[in-house]
C-alpha positions in Angstrom: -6.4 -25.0 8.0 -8.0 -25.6 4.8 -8.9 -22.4 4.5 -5.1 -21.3 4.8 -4.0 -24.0 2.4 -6.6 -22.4 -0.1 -4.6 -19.0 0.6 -1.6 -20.5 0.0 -2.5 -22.1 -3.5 -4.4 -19.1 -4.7 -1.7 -16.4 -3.7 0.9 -18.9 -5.8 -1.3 -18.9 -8.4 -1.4 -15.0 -8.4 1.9 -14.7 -9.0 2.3 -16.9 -11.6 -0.4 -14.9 -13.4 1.1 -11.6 -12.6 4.3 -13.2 -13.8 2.9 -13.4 -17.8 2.9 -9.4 -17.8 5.4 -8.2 -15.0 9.5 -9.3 -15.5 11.0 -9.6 -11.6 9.7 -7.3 -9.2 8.9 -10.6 -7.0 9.3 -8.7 -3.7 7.1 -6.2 -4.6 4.3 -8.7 -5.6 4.9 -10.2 -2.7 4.3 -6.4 -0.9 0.9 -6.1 -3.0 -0.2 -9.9 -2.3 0.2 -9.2 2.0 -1.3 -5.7 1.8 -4.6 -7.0 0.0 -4.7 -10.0 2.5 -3.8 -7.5 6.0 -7.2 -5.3 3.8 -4.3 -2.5 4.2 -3.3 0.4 1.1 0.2 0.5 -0.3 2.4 3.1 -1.8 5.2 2.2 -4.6 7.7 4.4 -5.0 9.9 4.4 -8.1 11.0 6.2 -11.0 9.1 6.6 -14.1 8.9 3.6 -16.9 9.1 0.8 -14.1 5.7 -0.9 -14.9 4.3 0.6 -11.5 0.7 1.0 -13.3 0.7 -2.4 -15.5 1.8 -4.1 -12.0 -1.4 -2.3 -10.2 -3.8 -3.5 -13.6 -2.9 -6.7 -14.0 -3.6 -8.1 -10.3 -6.6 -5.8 -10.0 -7.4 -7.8 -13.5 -6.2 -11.1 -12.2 -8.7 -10.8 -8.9 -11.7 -10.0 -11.3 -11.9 -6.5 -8.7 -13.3 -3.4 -9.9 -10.3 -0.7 -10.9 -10.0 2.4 -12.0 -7.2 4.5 -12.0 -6.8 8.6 -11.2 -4.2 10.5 -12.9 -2.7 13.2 -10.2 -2.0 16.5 -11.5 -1.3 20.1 -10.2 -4.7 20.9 -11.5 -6.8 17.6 -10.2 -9.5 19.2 -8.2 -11.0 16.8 -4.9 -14.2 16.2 -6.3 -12.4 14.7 -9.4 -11.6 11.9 -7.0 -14.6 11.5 -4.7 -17.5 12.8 -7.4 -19.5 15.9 -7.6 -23.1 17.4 -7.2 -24.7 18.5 -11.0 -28.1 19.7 -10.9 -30.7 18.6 -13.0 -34.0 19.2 -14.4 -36.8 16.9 -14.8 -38.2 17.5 -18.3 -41.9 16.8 -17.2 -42.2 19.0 -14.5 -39.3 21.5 -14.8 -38.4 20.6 -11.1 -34.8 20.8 -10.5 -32.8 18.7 -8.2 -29.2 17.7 -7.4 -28.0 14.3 -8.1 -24.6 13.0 -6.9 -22.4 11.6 -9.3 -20.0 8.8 -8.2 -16.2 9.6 -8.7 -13.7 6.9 -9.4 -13.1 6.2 -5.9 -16.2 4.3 -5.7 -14.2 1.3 -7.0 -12.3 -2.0 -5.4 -8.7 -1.1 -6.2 -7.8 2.9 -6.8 -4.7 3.6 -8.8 -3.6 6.8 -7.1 -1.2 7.3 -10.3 1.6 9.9 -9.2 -0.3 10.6 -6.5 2.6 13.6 -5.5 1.8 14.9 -8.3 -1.4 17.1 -6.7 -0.9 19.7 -4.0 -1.8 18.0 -1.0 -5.6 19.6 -0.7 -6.2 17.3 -3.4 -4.0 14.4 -1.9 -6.1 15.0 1.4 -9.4 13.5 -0.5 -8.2 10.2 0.0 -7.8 10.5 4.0 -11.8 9.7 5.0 -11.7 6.6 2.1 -8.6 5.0 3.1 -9.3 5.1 6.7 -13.1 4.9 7.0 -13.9 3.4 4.1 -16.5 6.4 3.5 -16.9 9.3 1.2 -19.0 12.3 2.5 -20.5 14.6 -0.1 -23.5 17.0 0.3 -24.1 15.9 3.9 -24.7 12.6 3.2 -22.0 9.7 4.0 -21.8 7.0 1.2 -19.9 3.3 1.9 -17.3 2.3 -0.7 -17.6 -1.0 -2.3 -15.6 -3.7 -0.7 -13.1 -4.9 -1.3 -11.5 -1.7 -1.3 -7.8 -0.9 -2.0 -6.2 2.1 -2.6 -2.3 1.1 -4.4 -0.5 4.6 -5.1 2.5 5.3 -7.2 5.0 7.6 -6.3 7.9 9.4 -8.1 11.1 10.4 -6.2 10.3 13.5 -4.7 13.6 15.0 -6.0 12.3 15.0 -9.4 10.8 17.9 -11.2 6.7 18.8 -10.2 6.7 16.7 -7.0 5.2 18.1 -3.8 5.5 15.8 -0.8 3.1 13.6 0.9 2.0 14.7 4.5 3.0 12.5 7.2 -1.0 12.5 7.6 -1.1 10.9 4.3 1.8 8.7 4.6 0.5 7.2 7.7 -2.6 5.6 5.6 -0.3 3.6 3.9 0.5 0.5 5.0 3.4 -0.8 3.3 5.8 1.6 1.3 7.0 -0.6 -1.5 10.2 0.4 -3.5 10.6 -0.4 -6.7 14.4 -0.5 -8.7 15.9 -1.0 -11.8 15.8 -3.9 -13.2 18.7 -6.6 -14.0 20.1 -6.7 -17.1 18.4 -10.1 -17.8 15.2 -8.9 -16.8 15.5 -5.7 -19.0 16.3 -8.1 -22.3 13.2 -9.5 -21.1 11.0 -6.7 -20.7 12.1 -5.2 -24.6 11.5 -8.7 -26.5 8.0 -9.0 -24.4 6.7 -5.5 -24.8 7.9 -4.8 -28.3 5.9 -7.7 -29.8 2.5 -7.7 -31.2 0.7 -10.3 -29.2 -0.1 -8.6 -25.7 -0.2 -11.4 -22.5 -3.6 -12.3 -21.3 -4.1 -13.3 -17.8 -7.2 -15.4 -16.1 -9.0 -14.4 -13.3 -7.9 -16.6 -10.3 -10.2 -15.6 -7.5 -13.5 -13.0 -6.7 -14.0 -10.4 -4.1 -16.1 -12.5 -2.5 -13.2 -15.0 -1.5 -10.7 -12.6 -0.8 -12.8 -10.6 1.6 -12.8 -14.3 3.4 -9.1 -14.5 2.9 -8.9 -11.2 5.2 -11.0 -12.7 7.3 -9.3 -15.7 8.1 -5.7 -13.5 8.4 -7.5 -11.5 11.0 -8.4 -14.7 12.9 -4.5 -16.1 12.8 -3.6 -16.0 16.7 -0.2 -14.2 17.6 1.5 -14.5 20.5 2.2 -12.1 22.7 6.0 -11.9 22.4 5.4 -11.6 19.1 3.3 -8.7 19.6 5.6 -7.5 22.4 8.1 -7.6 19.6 6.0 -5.2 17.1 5.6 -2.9 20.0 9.6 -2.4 20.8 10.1 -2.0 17.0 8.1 0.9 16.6 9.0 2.2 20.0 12.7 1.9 19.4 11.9 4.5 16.0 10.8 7.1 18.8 13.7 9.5 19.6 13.3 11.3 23.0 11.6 8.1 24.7 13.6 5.7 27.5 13.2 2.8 24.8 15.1 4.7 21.9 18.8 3.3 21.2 21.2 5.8 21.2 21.6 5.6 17.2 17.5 6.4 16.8 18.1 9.8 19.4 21.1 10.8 17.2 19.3 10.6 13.4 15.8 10.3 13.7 13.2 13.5 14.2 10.1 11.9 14.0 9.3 8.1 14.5 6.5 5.9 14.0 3.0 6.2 15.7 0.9 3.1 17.2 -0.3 2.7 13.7 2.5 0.9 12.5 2.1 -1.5 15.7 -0.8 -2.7 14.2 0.2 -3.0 10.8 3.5 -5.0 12.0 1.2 -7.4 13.3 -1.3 -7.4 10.5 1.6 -7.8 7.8 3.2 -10.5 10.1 -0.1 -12.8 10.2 -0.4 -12.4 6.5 2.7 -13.3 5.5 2.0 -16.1 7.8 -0.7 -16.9 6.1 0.6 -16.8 2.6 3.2 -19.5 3.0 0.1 -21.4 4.9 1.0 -21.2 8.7 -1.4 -20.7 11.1 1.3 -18.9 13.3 3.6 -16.0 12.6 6.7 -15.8 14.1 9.2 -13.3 15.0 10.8 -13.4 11.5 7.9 -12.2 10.3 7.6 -8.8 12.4 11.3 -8.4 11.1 10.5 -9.4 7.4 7.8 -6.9 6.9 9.4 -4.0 9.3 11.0 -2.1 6.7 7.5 -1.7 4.4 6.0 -0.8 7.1 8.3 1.6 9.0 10.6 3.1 5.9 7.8 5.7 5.5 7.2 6.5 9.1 10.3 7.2 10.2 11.8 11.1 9.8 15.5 11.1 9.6 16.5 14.4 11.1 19.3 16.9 10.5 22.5 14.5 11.3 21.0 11.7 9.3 21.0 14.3 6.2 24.3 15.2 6.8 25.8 11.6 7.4 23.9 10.0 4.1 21.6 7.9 6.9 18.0 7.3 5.6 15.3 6.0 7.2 15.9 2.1 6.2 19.6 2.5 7.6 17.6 3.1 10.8 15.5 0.2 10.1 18.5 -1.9 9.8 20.3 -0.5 12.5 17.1 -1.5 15.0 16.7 -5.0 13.1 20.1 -5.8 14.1 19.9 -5.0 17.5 16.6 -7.0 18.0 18.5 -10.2 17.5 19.9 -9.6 21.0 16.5 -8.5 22.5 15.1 -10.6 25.3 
């Protein structure tokens, strides 16, 4: 219970320190905060100029975490992500050998910076690090550091140069966190604060060390079975084709989501029960963090398309009917 308290505390304090660089966007904070605690990777979608990289700095910065950040473009190659063999030759002896050099993977939090940005060869780099934790290179396997954290941005894939994510891809992600315009107070805000001279500075409010604890302890939250149960009907409900799919998910959806997202519905569920300091999730908390975890998962198929229904109308549509589940 202390522990959790400590969670609580520290996570408010994380925000407040965000809050001196980043107007608004408390929602998606709130996104970033219960991914790192759940040890899961997130994907923020927006357009272009809404602080998506200073957001991904600044609580790498704020965590004292190791960060570096990868520009995608057409021409990134994989080993510009994971790191590359170069030979070299020892002056003394004139022996030549190969020496790996590290990547900028091999960090604690990964900007994936327009990560549609790269054909997905490149994109597919990241598959064996966000699920394994790994990189394998010249035969040899190689641990990343931990904490480890891979937060991609993401363009609307109806803009210019975008090629879309696999559902491979997509599927590593745990939450799918959309970002929007601003409101015209937080927009005044955001042009008197950037367009000063002094730049915000922020204090580190908590190590690696403690947060790897942190995910510990969220892992250790019990969850009852109905809550569980719960989970499990959500994502089942997303599969058309299936006894358990409503009528509404067989008439719009192609695909839905895989037992993945069972997991991460309970994972997000304990951590956001463990933010506010509870030692219990509840069902509100499954329903709370079902759209960041299923909006990305579920394929809306040809009807949906026609009749302007996306994949978090389906979300909603499924939410709504769960009030009346047993």
């Amino acid at each position: 219970m202390e522990l959790l308290q400590e969670v609580a505390r520290v996570t408010k304090e994380l925000r407040t320190e965000v809050a001196r660089r980043i107007v608004g966007q408390e929602e998606v904070v709130e996104g970033l905060l219960l991914a790192l605690l759940a040890n899961g990777h997130a994907l923020l979608v927006g357009v272009p100029g809404l602080a998506k990289t200073l957001l991904v700095g600044t609580l790498a910065e704020v965590m004292d975490l190791q960060f570096s950040r990868v520009q995608f473009t057409p021409d990134l190659m994989p080993t510009d992500i994971t790191g590359t063999e170069v030979m070299e030759e020892d002056p003394a002896t004139g022996r030549r050998s190969f020496r790996f050099v590290r990547g900028p993977v091999f960090a604690n939090v990964v900007l994936a910076d327009e990560i549609n940005r790269t054909p997905p060869k490149t994109q597919a780099a990241l598959l064996q690090a966000m699920q394994e934790r790994t990189v394998t290179a010249g035969g040899e396997t190689m641990t990343l550091p931990r904490p480890f954290f891979v937060l991609a941005t993401q363009n609307p894939i109806e803009q210019e140069g975008t090629y879309p994510l696999p559902e491979a891809q997509l599927d590593r992600f745990m939450f799918e966190l959309r970002i929007g315009y601003p409101s015209r107070e937080e927009e005044v805000a955001v042009a008197m604060r950037t367009t000063g001279a002094d730049t915000p500075q922020v204090r580190r409010v908590i190590s690696g060390e403690r947060l790897i604890d942190f995910q510990g302890l969220v892992r250790r939250i019990p969850v009852a079975t109905s809550v569980a149960a719960l989970a499990v009907r959500l994502v089942r409900a997303t599969r058309p084709g299936t006894d358990e799919a409503p009528p509404f998910t067989r008439k719009y959806v192609a695909w839905g989501a895989g037992p993945r997202a069972s997991q991460y519905l309970v994972l997000g569920a304990k951590a956001r029960a463990a933010l506010r300091g509870d030692p219990v999730p509840h069902d509100d908390d499954v329903r709370a963090v079902a759209p960041l975890v299923l909006a990305h998962r579920v394929v809306p198929g040809f009807e949906a398309e026609a009749d302007g229904i996306s994949s978090l109308d389906v979300i909603k549509h499924l939410l709504e009917e769960s009030e009346k589940w047993n």
